[in-house]
NUSE-982796 format. One record per residue: x, y, z of N, C-alpha, C in turn; residue number from 1. Coordinates in steps of 0.2 Angstrom, whole numbers, plus 5000, padded with zeros to 4 digits. Layout:
BEGIN
 n.xx n.yy n.zz ca.xx ca.yy ca.zz c.xx c.yy c.zz num
    X    Y    Z     X     Y     Z    X    Y    Z NUM
...
END
This chain:
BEGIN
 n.xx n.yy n.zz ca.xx ca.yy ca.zz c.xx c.yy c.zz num
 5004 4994 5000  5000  5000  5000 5004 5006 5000   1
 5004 5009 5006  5011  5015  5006 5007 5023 5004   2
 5012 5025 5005  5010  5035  5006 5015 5038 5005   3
 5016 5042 5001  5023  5048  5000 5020 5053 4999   4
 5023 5059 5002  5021  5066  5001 5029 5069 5001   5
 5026 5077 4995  5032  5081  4997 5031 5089 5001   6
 5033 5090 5007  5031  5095  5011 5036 5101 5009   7
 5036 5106 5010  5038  5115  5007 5037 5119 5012   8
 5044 5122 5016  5043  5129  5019 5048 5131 5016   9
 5045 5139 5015  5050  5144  5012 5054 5138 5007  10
 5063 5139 5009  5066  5136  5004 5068 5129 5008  11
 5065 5125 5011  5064  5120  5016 5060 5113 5010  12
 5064 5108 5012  5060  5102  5006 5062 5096 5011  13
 5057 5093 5011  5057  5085  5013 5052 5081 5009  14
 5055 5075 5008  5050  5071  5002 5050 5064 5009  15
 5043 5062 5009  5043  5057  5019 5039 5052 5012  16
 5040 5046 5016  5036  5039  5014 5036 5035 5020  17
 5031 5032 5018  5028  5026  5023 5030 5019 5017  18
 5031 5015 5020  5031  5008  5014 5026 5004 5020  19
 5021 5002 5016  5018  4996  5020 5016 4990 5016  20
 5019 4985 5020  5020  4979  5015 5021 4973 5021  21
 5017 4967 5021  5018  4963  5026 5023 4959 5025  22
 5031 4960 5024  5040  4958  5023 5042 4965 5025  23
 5047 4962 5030  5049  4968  5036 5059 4968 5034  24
 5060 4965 5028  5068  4964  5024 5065 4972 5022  25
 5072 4976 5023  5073  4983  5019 5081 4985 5018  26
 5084 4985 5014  5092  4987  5012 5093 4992 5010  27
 5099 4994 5010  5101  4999  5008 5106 4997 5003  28
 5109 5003 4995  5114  5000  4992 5114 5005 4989  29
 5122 5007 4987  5124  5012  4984 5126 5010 4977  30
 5126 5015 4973  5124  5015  4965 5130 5019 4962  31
 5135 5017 4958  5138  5021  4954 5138 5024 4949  32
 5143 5029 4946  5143  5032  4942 5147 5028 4936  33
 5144 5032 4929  5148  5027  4925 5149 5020 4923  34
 5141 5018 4924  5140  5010  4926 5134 5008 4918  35
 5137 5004 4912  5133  5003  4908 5129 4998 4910  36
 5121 4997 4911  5118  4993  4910 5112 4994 4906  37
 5109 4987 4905  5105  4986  4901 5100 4980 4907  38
 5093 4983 4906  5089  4981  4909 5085 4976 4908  39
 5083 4970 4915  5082  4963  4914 5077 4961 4912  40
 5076 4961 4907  5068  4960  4902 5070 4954 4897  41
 5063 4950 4895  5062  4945  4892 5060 4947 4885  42
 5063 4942 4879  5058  4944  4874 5051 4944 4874  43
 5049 4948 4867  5051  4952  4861 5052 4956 4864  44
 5049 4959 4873  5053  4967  4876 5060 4968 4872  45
 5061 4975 4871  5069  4978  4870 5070 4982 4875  46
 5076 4979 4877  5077  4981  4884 5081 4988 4884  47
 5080 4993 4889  5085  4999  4888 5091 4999 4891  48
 5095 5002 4888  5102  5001  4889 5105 5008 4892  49
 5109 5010 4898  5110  5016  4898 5116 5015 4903  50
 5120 5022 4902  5125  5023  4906 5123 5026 4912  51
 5124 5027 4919  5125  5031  4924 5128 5035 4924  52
 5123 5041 4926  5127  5050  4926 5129 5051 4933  53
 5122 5047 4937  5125  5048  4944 5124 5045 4950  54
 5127 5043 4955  5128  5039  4960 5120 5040 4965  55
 5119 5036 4967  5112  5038  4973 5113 5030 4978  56
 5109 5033 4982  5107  5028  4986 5100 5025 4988  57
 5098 5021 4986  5093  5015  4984 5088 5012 4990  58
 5084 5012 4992  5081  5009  4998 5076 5001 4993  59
 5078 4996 4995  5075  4990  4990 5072 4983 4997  60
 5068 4982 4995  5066  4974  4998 5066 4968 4995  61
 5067 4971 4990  5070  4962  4984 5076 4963 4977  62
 5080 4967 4980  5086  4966  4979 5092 4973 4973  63
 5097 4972 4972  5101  4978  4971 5097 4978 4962  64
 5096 4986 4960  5093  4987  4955 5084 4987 4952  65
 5083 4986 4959  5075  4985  4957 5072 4989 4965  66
 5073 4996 4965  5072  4999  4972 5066 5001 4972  67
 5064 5001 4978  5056  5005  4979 5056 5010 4980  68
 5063 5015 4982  5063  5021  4978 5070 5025 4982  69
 5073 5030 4980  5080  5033  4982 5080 5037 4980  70
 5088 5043 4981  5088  5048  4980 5095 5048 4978  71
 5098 5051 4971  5105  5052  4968 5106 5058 4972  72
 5115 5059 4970  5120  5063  4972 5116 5070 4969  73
 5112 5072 4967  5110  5079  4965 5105 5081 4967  74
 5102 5077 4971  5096  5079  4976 5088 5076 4973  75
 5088 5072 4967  5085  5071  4965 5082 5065 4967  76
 5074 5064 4970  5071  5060  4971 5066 5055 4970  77
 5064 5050 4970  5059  5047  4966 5056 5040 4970  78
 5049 5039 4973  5045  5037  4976 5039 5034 4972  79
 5038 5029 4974  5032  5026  4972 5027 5025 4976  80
 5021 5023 4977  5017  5017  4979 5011 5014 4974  81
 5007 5010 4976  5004  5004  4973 4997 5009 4972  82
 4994 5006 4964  4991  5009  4961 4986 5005 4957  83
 4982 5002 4959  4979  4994  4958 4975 4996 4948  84
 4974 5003 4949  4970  5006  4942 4975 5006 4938  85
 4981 5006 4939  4987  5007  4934 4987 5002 4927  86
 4985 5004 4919  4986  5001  4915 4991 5005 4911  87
 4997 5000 4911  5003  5004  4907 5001 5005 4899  88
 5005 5007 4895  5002  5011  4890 5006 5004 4883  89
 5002 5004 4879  5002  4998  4874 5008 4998 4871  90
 5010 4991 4870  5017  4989  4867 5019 4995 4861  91
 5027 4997 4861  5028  4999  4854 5036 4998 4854  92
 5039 5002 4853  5048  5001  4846 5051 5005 4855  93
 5049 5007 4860  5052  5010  4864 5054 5005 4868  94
 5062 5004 4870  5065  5003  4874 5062 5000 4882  95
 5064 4996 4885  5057  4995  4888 5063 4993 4896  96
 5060 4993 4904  5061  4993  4910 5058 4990 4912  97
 5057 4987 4920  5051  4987  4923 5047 4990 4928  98
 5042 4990 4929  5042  4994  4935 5046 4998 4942  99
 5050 4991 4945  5054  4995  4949 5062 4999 4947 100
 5063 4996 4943  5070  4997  4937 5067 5006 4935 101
 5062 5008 4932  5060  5013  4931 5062 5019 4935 102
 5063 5016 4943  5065  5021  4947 5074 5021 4946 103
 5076 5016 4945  5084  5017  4947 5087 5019 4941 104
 5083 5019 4936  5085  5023  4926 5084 5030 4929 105
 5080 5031 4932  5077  5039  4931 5084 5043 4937 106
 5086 5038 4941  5090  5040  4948 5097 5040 4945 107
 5098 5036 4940  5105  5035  4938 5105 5040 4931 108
 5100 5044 4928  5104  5048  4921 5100 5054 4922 109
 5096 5057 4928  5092  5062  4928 5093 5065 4935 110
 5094 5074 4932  5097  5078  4939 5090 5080 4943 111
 5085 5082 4937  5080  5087  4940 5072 5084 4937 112
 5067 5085 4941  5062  5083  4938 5059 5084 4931 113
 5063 5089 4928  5060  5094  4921 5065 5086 4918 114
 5070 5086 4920  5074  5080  4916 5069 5073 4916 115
 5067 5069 4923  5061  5064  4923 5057 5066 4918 116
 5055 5070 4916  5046  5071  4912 5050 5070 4905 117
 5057 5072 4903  5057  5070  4897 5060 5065 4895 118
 5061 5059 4901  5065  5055  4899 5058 5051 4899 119
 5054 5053 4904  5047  5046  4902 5047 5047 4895 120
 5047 5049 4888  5045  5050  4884 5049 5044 4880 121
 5053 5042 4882  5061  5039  4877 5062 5031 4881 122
 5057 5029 4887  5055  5023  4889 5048 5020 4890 123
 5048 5014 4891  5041  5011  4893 5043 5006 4896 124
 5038 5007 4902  5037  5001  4907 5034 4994 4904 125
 5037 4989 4903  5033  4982  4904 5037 4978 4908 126
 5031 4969 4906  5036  4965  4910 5033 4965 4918 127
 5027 4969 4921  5028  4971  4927 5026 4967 4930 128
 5028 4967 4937  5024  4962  4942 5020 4964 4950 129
 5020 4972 4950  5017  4977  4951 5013 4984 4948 130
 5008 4987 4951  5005  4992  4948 5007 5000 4951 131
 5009 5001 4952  5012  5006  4955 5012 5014 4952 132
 5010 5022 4956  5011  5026  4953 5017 5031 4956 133
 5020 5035 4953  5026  5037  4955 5026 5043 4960 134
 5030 5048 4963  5030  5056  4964 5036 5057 4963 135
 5039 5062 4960  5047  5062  4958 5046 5070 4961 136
 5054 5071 4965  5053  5078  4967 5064 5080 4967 137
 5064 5086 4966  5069  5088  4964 5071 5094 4971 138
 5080 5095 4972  5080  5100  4979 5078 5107 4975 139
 5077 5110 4971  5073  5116  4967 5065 5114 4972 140
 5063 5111 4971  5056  5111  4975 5050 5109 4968 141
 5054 5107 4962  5050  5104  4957 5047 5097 4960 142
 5041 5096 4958  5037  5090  4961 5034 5086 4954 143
 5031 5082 4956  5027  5080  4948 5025 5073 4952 144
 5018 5070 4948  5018  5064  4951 5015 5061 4945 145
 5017 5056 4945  5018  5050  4936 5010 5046 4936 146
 5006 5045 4935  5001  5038  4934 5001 5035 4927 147
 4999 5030 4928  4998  5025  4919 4993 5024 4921 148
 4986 5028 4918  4978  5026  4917 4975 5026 4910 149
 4971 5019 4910  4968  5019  4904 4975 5016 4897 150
 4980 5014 4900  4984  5016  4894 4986 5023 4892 151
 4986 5026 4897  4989  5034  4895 4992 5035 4898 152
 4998 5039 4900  5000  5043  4904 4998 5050 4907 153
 4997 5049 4913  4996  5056  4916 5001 5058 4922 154
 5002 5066 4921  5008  5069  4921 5005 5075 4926 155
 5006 5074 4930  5003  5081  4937 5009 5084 4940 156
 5010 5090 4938  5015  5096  4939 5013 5103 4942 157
 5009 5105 4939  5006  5114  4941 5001 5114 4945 158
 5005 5117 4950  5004  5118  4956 4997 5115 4960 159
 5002 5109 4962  4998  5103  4964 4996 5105 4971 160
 4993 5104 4972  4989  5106  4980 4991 5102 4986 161
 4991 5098 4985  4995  5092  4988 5000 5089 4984 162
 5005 5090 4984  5009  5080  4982 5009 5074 4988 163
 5003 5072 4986  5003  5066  4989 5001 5061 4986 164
 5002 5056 4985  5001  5047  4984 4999 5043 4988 165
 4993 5042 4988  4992  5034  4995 4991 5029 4989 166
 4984 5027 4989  4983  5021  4983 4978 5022 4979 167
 4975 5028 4979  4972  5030  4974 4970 5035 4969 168
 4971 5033 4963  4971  5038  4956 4973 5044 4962 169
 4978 5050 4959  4978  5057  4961 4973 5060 4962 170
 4971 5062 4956  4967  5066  4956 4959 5065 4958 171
 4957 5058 4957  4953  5057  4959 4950 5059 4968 172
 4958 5057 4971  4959  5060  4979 4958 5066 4979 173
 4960 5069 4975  4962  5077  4975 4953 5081 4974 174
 4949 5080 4971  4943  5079  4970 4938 5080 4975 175
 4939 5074 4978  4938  5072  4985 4939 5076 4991 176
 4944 5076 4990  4946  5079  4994 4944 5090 4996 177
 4943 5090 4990  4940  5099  4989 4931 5098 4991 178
 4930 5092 4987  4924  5092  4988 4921 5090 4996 179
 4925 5088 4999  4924  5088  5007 4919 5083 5008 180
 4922 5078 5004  4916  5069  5003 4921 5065 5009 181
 4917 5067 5014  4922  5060  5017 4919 5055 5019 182
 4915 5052 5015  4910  5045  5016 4910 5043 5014 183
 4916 5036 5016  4919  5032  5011 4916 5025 5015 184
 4911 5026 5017  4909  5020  5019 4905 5011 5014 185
 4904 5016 5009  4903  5013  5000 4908 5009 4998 186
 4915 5011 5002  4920  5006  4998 4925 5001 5002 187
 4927 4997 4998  4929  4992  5002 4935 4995 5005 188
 4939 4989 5011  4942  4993  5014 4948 4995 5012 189
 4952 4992 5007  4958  4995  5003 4957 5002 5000 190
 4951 5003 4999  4951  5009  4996 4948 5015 5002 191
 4945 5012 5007  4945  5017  5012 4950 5019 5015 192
 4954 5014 5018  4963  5015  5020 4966 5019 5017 193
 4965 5020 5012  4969  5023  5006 4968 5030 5008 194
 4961 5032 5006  4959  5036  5007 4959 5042 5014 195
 4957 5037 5021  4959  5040  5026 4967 5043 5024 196
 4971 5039 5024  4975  5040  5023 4979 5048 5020 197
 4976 5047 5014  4976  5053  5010 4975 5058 5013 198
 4967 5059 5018  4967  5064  5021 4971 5067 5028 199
 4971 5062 5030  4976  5063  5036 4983 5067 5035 200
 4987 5066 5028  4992  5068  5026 4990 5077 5022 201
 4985 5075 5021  4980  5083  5016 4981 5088 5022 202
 4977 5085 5029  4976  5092  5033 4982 5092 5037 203
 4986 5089 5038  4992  5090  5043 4998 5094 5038 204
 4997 5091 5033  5003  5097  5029 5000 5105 5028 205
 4994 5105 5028  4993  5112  5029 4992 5116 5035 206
 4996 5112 5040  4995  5116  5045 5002 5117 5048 207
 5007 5115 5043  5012  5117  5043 5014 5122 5045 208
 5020 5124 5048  5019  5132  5049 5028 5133 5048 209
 5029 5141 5045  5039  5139  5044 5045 5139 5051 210
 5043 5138 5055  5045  5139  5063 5048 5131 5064 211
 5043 5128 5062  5042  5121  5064 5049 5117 5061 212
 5051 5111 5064  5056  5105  5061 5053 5102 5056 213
 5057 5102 5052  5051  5098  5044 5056 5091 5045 214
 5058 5089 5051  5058  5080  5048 5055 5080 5054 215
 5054 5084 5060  5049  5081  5066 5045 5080 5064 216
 5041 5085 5060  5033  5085  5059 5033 5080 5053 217
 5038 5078 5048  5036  5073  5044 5038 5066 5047 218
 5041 5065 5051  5041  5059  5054 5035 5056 5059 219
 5032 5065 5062  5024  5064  5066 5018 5063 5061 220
 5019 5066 5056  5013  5063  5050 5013 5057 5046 221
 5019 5056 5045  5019  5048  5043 5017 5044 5049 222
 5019 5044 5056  5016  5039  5061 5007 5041 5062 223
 5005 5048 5059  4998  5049  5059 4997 5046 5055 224
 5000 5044 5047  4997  5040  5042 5000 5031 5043 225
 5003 5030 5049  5004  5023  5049 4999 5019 5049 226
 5001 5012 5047  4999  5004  5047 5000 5001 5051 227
 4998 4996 5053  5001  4990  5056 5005 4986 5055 228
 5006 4987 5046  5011  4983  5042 5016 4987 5039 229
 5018 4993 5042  5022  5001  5039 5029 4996 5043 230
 5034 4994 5038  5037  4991  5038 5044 4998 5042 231
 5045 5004 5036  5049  5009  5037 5045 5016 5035 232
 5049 5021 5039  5046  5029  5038 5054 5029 5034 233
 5052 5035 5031  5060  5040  5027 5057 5044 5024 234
 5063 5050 5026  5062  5056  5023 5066 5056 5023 235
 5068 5060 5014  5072  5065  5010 5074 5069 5012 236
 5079 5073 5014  5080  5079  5014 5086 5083 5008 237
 5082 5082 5003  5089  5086  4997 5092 5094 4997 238
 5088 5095 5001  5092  5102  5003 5100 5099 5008 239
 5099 5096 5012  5104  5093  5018 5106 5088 5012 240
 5106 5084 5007  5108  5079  5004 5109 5073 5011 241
 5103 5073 5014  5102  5067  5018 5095 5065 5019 242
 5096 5055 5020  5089  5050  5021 5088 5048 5028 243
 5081 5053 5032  5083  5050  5038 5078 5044 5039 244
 5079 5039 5044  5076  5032  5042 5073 5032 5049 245
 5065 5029 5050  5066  5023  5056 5061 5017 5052 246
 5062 5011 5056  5060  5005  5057 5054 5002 5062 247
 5051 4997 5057  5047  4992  5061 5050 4989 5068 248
 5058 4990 5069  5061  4984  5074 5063 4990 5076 249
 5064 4997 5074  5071  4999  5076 5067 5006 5076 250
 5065 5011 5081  5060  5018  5079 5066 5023 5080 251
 5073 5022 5081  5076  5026  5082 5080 5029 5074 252
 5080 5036 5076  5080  5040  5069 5089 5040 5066 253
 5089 5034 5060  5097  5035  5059 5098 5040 5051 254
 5102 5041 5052  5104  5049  5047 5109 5045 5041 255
 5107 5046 5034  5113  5043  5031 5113 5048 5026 256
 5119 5050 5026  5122  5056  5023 5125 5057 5016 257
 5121 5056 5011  5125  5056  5005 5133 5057 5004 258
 5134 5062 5007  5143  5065  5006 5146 5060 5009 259
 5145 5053 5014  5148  5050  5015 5151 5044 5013 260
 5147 5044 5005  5149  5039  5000 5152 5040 4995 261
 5156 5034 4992  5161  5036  4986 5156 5034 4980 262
 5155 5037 4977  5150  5034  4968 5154 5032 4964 263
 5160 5035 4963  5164  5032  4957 5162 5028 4956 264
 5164 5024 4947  5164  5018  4944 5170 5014 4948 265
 5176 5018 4950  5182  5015  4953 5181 5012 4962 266
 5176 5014 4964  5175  5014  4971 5171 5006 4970 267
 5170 5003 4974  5165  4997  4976 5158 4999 4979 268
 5153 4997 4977  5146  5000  4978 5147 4995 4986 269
 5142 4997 4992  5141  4998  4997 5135 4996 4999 270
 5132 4992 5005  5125  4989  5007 5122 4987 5014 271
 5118 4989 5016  5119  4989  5024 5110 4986 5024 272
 5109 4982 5030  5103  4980  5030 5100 4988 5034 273
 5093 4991 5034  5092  4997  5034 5090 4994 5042 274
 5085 4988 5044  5084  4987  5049 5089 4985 5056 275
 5096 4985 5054  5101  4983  5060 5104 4989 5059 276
 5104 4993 5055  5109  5000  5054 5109 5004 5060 277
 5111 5003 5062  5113  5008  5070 5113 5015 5070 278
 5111 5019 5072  5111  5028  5072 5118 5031 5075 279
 5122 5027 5079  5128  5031  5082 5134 5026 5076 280
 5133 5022 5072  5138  5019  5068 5135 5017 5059 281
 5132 5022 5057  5127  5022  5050 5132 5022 5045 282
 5139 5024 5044  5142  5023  5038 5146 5018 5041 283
 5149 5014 5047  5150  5006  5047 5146 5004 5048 284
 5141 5004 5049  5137  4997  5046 5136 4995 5038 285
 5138 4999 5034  5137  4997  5028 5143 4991 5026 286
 5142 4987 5021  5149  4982  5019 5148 4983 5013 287
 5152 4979 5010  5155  4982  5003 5150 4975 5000 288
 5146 4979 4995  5144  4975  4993 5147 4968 4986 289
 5142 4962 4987  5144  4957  4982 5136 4954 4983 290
 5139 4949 4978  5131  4945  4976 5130 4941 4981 291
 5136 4936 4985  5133  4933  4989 5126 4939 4995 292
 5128 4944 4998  5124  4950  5001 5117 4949 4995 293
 5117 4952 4989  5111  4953  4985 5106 4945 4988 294
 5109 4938 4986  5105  4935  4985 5102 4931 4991 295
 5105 4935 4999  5101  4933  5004 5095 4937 5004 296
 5095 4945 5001  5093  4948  5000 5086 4946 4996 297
 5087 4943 4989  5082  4941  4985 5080 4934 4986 298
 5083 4931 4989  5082  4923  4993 5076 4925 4996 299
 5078 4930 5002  5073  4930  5010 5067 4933 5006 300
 5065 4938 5001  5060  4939  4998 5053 4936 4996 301
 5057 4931 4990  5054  4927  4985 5052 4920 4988 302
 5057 4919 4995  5054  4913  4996 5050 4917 5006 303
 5048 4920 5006  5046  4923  5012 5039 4918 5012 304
 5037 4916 5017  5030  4912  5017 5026 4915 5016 305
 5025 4922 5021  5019  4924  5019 5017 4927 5011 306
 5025 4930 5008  5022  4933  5002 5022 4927 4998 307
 5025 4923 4997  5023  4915  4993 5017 4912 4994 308
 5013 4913 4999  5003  4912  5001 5002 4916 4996 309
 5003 4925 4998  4998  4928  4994 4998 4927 4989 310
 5005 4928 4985  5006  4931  4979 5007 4922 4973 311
 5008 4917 4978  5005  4911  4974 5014 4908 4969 312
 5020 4913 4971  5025  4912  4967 5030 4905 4966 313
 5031 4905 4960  5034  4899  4957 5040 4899 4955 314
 5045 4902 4961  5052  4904  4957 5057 4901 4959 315
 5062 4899 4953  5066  4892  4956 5072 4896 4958 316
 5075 4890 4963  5081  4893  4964 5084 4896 4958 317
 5086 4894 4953  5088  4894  4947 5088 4903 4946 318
 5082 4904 4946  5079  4913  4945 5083 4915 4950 319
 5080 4913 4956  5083  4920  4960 5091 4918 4962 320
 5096 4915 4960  5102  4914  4957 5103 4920 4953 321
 5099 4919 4947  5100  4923  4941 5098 4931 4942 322
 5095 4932 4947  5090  4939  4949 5097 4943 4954 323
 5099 4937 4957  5105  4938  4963 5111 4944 4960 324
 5113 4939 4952  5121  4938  4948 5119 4946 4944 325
 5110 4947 4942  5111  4952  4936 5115 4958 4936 326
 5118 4961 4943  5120  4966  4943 5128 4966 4938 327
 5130 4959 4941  5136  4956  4938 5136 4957 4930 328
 5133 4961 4927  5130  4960  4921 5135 4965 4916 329
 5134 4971 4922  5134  4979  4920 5142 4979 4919 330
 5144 4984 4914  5149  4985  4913 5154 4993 4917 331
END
């Protein structure tokens, strides 16, 4: 399910998310620069091929290259949550990604959100195995949030009243939300959650005031939008070029600093489990990443009991071997 908003004082930006998702596995993993890959798709898909502009850091729950969303070395941000209405937009000659790969393309060859809006034009999502809608936000304070409906893309920029995502169409919430319809007793309850949700985040950001700590108050809004199954809270802060984290095991607030990693293509990329990472030791706890790390990663995932109930999956060791190694790929 999940929630991301981006909140604004004066020249002040924090971009906060919730992920709620019943697997309590959350990593961390640093991304280089100057890294050619080409993305994991099946025929007839053509898969896109790109170089990295620049280094970020990744928040993932099934594995390096396929993140649920991060933030590169230029402040530039990118966030998802689940979007049950989303129909991606019909095969054609374009280059093609998956859904969670979408984010780490945009994070690795795009500084600014005006950059995202024209790279969606030069890719296309297939292959998916999620429904997901986007918010990309920039330290300029440019926002934008992405939907695939009907087969079409839809692109919300000017001046959005909110940037907020829970789990229903934008605009639809946005609607709603002016209309001061709060009688969602009609819909089932994924979509009432959703919806509370929405609003709980609608009225506490406008009562923001410029005085206030923008990671206190995004930290106490995202616990006012919590679940039961809110695995991790993080907030962005690209003005600070820092992601401050708490956890389902762990509520204490750990700081991880951009400036304190190497991006180069000549450096070794870096991975820390997000829920052991300790706040008085956050740049040692990370280890130097390998695929043995990736594929306990994509192991504990794929073969988790309860998401193998819901999700009904059939994935042999074999795949998630081969899901482990794809990094290994890159040149």
């Amino acid at each position: 399910m999940s929630t991301a908003f981006q909140m604004k004082q004066d020249e002040k930006i924090v971009i906060c998310k919730n992920q709620d998702v019943i697997y309590d596995g959350v990593y961390l993993f640093t991304n280089q620069r100057g890294v050619h890959k080409t993305a994991l798709m099946m025929p007839p898909a053509v898969p896109a091929s790109w170089v990295s502009r620049y280094g970020s850091i990744t928040i993932s729950q099934n594995g390096k290259e396929n993140p649920n969303g991060g933030m590169n070395e230029e402040g530039l941000v990118v966030e998802q949550t689940t979007l049950w209405s989303t129909e991606h937009l019909p095969a054609d000659d374009k280059p093609t990604v998956n859904e969670l790969q979408w984010i780490q393309y945009m994070l690795d060859t795009c500084a600014t959100v005006k950059e995202v809006l024209q790279a969606v034009t030069t890719i296309r999502i297939d292959q998916t195995t999620s429904k997901l809608h986007y918010l990309i936000a920039d330290r300029s304070g440019e926002c934008a949030i992405i939907e695939l409906l009907d087969g079409q893309m839809h692109i919300y920029t000017d001046h959005l009243s909110t940037p907020v995502i829970a789990n229903t169409a934008y605009l639809q919430a946005v609607e709603e939300m002016i209309s001061g319809d709060r009688n969602w007793t009609d819909r089932d309850e994924y979509e009432k959650n959703s919806m509370e949700r929405f609003l709980t985040v609608w009225e506490r950001t406008k009562k923001s005031t410029l005085d206030m700590n923008m990671i206190d108050f995004g930290f106490e809004t995202l616990k006012a939008a919590k679940r039961e199954d809110t695995v991790f809270s993080i907030i962005y802060n690209p003005g600070e070029m820092e992601i401050h984290a708490k956890t389902s095991q762990n509520d204490e607030t750990r700081i991880i600093r951009m400036a304190d990693f190497d991006y180069s293509n000549e450096s070794l990329a870096v991975a820390a489990d997000l829920q052991l990472l300790r706040a008085s030791h956050v740049q040692e706890d990370f280890v130097t990443y390998t695929t043995e790390f990736n594929h306990n990663v994509v192991h504990s995932f794929f073969r988790d009991p309860t998401l193998t109930s819901i999700f009904h999956w059939e994935i042999s060791d074999e795949v998630i071997q081969y899901l482990a190694q794809y990094p290994e790929s890159f040149r």
